[in-house]
N, C-alpha and C positions, 0 to 999 in steps of 0.2 A: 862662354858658350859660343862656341863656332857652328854657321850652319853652311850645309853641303850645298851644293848647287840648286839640287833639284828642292829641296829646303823650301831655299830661297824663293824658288819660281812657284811654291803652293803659296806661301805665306806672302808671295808682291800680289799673285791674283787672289785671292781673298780681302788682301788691304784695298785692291784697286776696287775692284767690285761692291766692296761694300762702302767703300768711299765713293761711286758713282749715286749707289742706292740714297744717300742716306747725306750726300754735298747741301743739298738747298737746306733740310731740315736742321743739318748742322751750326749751319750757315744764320740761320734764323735764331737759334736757340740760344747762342752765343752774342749775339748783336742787340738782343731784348736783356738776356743777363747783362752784359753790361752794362747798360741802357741805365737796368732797376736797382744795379750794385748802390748808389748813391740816393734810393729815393727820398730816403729818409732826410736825407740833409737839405735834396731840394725842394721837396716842398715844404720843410720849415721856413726856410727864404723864400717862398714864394707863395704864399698861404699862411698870410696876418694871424689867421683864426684859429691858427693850432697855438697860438704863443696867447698866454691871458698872465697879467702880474701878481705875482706871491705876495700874500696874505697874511696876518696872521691870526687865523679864525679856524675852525675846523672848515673843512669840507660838505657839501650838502652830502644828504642822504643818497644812496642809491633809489629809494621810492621815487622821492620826487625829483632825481633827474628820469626817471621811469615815465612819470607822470607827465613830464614837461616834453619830452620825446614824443607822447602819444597826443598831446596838443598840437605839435608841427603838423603829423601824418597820424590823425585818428586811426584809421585804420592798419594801419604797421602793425607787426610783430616786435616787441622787443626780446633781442635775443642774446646782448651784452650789455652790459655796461661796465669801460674801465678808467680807471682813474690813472692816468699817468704822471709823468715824474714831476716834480715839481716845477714851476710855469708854462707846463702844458695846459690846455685842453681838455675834458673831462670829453670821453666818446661816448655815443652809446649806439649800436649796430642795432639797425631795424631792416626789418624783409617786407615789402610792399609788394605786392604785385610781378613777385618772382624776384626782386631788382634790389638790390641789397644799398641800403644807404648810412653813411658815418654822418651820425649828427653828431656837432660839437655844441658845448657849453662850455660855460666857466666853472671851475668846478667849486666855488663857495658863493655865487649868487644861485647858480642855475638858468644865469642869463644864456639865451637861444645864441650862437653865434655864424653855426652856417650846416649848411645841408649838403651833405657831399654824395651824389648818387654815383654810386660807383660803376655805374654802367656808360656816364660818361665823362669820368675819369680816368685821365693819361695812363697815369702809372697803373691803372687799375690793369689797363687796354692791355699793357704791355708785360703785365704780370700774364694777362688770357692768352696771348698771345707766345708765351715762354713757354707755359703750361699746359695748353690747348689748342694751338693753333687759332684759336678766337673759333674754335668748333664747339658745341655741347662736350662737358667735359666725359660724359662716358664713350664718348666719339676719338674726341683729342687726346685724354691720357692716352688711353694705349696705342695712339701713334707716335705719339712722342718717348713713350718709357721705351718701345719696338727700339726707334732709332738711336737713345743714350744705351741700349743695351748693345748695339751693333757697332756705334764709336766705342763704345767702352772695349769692345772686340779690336777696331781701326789703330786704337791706341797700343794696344799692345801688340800686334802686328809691326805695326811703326815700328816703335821699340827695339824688337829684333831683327828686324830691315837695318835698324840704325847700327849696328853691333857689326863691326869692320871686319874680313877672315883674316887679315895682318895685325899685328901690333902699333907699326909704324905710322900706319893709317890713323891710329887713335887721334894723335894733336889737332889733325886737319877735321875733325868730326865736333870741332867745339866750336869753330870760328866762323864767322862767313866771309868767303873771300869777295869783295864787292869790288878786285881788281877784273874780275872775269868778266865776263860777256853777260847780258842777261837772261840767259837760259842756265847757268851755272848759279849765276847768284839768285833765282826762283829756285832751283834744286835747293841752296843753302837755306833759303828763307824756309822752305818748307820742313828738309831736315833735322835744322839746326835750333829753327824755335819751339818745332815740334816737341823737341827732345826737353826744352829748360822748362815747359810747358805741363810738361804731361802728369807729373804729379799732382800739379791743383786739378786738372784735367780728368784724372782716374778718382782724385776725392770728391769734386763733384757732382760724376757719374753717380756715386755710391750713394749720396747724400740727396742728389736729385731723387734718387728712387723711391728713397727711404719717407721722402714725403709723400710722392704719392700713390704709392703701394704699400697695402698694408705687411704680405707677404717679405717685402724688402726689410720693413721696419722691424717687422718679429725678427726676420733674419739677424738683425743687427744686435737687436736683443738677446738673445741665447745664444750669440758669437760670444758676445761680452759678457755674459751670466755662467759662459764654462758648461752651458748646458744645466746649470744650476736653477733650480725650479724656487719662486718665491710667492708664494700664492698669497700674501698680502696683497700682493701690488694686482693678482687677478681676478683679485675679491670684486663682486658686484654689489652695488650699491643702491636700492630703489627709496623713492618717495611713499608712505605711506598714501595711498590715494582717498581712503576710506576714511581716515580720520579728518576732526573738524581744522577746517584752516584758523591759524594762529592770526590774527592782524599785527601786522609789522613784524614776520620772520624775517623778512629779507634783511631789515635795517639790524634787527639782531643778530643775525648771525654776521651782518658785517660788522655793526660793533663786536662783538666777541673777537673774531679776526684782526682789529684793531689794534685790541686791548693785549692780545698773544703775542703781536708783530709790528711796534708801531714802526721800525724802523723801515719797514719795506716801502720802497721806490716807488712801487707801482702794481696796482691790483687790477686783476680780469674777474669780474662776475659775470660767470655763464648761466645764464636763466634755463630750465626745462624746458624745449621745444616739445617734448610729450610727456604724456601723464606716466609719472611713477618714475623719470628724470629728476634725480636728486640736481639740487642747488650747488655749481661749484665755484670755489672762491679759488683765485690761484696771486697769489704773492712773490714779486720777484727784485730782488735785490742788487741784481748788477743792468739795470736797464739801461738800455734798451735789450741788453742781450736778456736771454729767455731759460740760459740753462740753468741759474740758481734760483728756483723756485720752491715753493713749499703749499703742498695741494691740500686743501678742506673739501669736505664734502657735506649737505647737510639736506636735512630731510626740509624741502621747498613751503611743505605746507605747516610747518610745526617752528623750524627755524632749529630744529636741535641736530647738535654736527654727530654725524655716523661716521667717519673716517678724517682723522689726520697724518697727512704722509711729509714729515721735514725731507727736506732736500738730503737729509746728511744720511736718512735710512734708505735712501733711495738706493737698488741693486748698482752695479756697472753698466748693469744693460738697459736700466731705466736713463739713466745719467746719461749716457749715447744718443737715446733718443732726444731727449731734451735738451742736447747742445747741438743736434744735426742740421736744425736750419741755423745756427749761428756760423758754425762752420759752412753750409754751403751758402750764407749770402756773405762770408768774410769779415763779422762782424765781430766772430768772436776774438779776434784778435785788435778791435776798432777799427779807425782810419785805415791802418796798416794792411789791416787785413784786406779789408776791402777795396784797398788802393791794386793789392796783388791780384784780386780776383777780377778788376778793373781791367788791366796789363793783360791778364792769362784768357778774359774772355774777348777781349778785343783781338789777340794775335790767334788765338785758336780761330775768330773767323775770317782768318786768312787763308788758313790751309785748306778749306775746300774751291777756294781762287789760287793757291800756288800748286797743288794735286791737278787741276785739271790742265795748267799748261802744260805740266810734266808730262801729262799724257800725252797734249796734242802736240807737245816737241817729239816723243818717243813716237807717235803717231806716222808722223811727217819725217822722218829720220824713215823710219821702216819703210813708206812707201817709197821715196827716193834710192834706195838701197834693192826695192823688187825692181824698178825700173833699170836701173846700176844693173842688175843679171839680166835683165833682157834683151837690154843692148847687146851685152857681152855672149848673151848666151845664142 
C-alpha cells in the first residue's frame, strides 16, 4: 500500500493531534502496566503471608474461613472466598466501609495471617491508577477507555506513516542508525520501536477494553461465536429467596465441587451480594492463569447446583473472554509472556517523549526556515 502525498499529510496530522491529545495519558497507562506486569511474583517475595506450608489434611471449610473473616472486621461483607494453589494462602475478600480488603489465612488451620486493605496497597494504587486514573471509576474508565480507543487509532496511523513510497527504503525502516545525530536517532527510536511494538500494542488495546466494557466484551464474544447464538451460556440463574435456608449449603455445595473436581488448582467462591444471587463456584486448573475454568452455580440458600458449565462446553466466544485478561497481563504465555509485555509497555512509554521532540525539531526547523524567507524575501 502506497500512500500519496496529500495521504500522508491527513494521516501525520491525525497521528500528531491525537498523539498531543492523548501523550500524558499514554504515558501513564504504560508505566503502571508495566509497573503491575510482575505483581504477582513481587509480592510473593515480599509478603511472608501469602506463602503458608503444605499439609497433608483437607482444607478448612469455606464457613469457617467465612466465620473467621468476620471475627477480624465484624462488620465486613464477605464477598469471596478463594482457595489457591497449593502453599498459598487461603483469601477471602470482604467490603467494609466502601474499602475492599484481602484477608489471608492458612487454608487447613484457618489461622488469621494478615489484613491487606487494599486501599493502601501499592499494587492495588497502581492497578487505580492503570484503570482509573486513581478517579471514581465511573469518572476514570471512560477517560481512559476515550484514550486506548484514540491510541488504538495513533497506532495504526503509525503504521501507515511507517510504510516507505520506495522499495529501497524498506531495509533502512528496521534499523536504528545510532551513527546519526540525535534528532535522527529519536526519529528511529520512535519509528522503529514503534513498529516491533505495535502488535502487543493493538492486542492490549483490545483486551484492555474488553475488561472494562461490557460492550467490548460482547463484541468479542459474537466475533468469536460467528454470530452464533448459545443461550446456555445466557441462561439466568436466581436463588430461591422464599424457600427455607439449608444450614451448611455453602460447605456442600463445596464439597460436591470437590468431589466432581478434586484435581483443580484453585477455587473462587463468590457469595450473593443480593438476594436471589445464586452461589458461584469457579474451578481453575492451569493457575495462576484463569482461562481453564469450569463454572457451578448453586442455589445459596438450599446448596443445590442449577447450572454446570465445563470449560470444554464453553462457546469460542466464551473461551475469548476467559483468556482476555491472561493475555492482556502476558500471563498466559508465563514469564515469557509477561517479560514481552514488560519490554512492549516500557518502550511504548517512550513514544509519547520521542513524538513530542519530533515535533519540536519539525517545529524549530519550520520557524528557522520562515526566518530563512524573510531575510531573503
Amino acid at each position: 500500500m502506497r500512500l500519496s502525498v496529500t495521504q500522508k499529510k491527513v494521516i501525520m496530522t491525525i497521528h500528531k493531534w491525537l498523539g498531543f491529545s492523548t501523550g500524558a495519558l499514554v504515558f501513564i497507562i504504560c508505566i503502571t502496566g508495566c509497573i503491575y506486569v510482575f505483581h504477582d511474583e513481587l509480592s510473593n517475595a515480599t509478603q511472608p503471608w501469602r506463602s503458608v506450608r503444605i499439609e497433608n489434611r483437607a482444607e478448612a471449610a469455606p464457613s469457617f474461613l467465612q466465620a473467621q473473616a468476620l471475627k477480624v472486621n465484624p462488620q465486613a461483607q464477605v464477598l469471596q472466598v478463594r482457595y489457591m494453589p497449593p502453599g498459598k494462602a487461603a483469601i477471602v475478600i470482604t467490603r467494609l466501609n466502601g474499602t475492599f480488603h484481602n484477608l489471608f489465612f492458612n487454608p487447613y488451620s484457618g489461622q488469621f495471617l494478615y489484613d491487606q486493605n487494599l486501599k493502601d496497597d501499592f499494587f492495588s494504587t497502581i492497578k487505580s491508577l492503570h484503570r482509573f486514573l486513581l478517579l471514581p471509576p465511573n469518572i476514570g474508565r471512560p477517560i481512559v477507555g476515550t484514550g486506548v480507543i484514540l491510541f488504538f487509532i495513533i497506532l495504526l496511523t503509525g503504521l501507515l506513516l511507517w510504510i516507505p513510497r520506495r522499495n529501497k527504503v524498506y531495509t533502512t525502516r528496521f534499523t536504528i542508525n545510532f551513527r546519526a545525530d540525535w534528532k535522527h536517532i529519536n526519529f528511529d527510536l520512535h519509528k522503529i520501536l514503534g513498529l516491533y511494538i505495535s502488535a502487543v500494542l493493538l492486542i492490549s488495546c483490545v483486551t484492555g477494553l474488553a475488561i472494562s466494557f461490557p460492550w467490548m466484551k460482547k463484541a468479542l464474544y459474537n466475533t468469536a461465536n460467528l454470530g452464533k447464538a448459545y443461550p446456555a451460556e445466557q441462561q439466568k440463574f436466581y436463588t430461591d429467596t422464599l424457600a427455607p435456608a439449608r444450614p451448611g449449603a455453602l460447605d456442600a455445595a463445596y464439597r460436591q465441587v470437590l468431589r466432581r473436581e478434586p484435581q483443580a488448582r484453585m477455587i473462587h467462591i463468590r457469595l450473593g451480594e443480593k438476594a436471589g444471587t445464586p452461589l458461584s463456584i469457579q474451578t481453575f486448573y492451569k493457575a495462576p492463569r484463569l482461562y481453564k475454568q469450569n463454572i457451578h452455580l448453586f442455589d445459596s440458600r438450599s446448596g443445590k447446583l442449577l447450572s454446570f458449565q465445563p470449560y470444554q462446553s464453553h462457546s469460542p466466544g466464551k473461551k475469548l473472554n476467559n483468556i482476555n485478561y491472561d493475555i492482556h497481563t502476558g500471563q498466559v504465555f508465563g514469564i515469557w509472556g509477561k517479560l514481552i509485555l514488560f519490554i512492549a509497555s516500557l518502550l511504548c512509554s517512550t513514544l509519547p517523549v520521542t513524538g513530542f521532540f519530533i515535533w519540536r525539531h519539525k517545529r524549530q526547523r519550520d520557524r528557522e526556515l520562515d526566518k530563512l524567507d524573510k531575510r531573503l524575501g
